[in-house]
N, C-alpha and C positions, 0 to 999 in steps of 0.2 A: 216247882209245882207241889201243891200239898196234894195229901190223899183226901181223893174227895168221899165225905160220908155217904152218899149214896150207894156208889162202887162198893163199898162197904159193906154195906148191907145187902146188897146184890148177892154179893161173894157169900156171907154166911149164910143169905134164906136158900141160895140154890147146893152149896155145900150140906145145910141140914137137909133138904129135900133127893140128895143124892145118895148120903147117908140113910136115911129113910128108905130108901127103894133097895138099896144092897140089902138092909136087913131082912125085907120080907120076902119071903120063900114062897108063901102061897101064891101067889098070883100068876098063874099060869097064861091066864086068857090073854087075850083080846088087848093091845096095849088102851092103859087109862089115862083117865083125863087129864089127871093129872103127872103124869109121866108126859105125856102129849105137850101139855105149857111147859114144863122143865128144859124139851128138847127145842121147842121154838124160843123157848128166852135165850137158851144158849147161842142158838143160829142167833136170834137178833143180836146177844152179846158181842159174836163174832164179826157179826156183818157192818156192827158200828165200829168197832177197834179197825176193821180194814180200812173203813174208809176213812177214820183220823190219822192212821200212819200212811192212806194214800194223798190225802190233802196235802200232809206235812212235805212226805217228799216232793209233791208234784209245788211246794210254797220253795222248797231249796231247789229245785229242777230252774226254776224260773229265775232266780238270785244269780245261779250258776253260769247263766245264757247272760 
C-alpha cells in the first residue's frame, strides 16, 4: 500500500494547526472554533483508523474460523 495524498495532507494541515495553537499564548477564554474542528477531526481521525484495523481483524478472525 502506498501513502495515500490525502492522509497527507490531513497530517500537515492539522500538524500546522496544532503548531499554531501551542504558539499562541493569548487566548485564555472560552475554547474556539477553531480549536473545536481540530479536536473533532482528530476524534473522526481516530474513529476511522479504529474501524479499519477493526474490519481487518474481524476480515482475519473469519479466515481463521
Amino acid at each position: 500500500m502506498g501513502i495515500d495524498p490525502n492522509f497527507t495532507f490531513l497530517k500537515a494541515f492539522f500538524a500546522a494547526r496544532i503548531d499554531r495553537l501551542r504558539n499562541v499564548r493569548d487566548d485564555r477564554g472560552a475554547i474556539s472554533i477553531e480549536t473545536m474542528m481540530i479536536i473533532a477531526g482528530l476524534v473522526v481521525g481516530a474513529a476511522v483508523a479504529v474501524a479499519i484495523i477493526g474490519a481487518k481483524i474481524g476480515e482475519k478472525a473469519a479466515t481463521i474460523k
